[in-house]
C-alpha positions in Angstrom: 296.7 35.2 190.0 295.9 34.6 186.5 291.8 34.5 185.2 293.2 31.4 183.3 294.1 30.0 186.5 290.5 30.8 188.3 288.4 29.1 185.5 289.9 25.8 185.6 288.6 26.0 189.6 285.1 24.9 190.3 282.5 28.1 191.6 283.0 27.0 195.3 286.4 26.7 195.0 286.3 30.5 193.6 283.9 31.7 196.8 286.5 30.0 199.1 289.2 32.4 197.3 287.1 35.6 197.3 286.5 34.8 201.1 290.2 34.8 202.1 291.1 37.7 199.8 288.3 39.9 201.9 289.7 38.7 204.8 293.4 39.8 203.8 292.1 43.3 202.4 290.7 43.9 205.9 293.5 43.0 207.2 295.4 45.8 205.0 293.2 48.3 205.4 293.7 47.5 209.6 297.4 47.7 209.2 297.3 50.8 206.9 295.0 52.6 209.6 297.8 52.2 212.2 300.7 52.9 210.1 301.7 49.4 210.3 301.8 48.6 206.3 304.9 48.2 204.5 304.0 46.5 201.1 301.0 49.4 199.9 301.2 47.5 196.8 299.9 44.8 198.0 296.2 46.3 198.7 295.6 47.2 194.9 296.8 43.3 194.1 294.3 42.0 196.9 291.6 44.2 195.3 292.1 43.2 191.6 292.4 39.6 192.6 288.8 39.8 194.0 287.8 41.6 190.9 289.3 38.5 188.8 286.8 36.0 191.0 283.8 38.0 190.8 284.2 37.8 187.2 284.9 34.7 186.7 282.4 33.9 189.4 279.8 35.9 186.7 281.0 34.0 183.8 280.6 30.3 185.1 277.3 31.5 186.2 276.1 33.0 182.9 277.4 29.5 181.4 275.1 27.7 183.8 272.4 29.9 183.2 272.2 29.0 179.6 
């Protein structure tokens, strides 16, 4: 996922997105716990994905704000 791609989206669009990729983090972290994970890679992409559409999130709201 690309921050191009998250700023054509509209802000609940992005909270929808942020929503599921909390959802699939827990979901890691559960699996990691009981040795269940395979792709570890996968956690550090969920967690900079989220950082992408917080800061997007941040940007379309400065924009707003102004």
């Amino acid at each position: 996922m690309k921050a191009q791609e998250l700023k054509s989206n509209t802000p609940e669009q992005l909270r929808e997105q942020l929503v599921a990729l909390k959802k699939e983090a827990f979901n890691l972290r559960f699996q990691q716990a009981t040795g269940q994970l395979e792709n570890t890679a996968r956690m550090r992409a969920v967690r900079r994905d989220a950082a992408r559409v917080k800061t997007v999130l941040t940007q379309k709201a400065a924009e707003a704000a102004k």
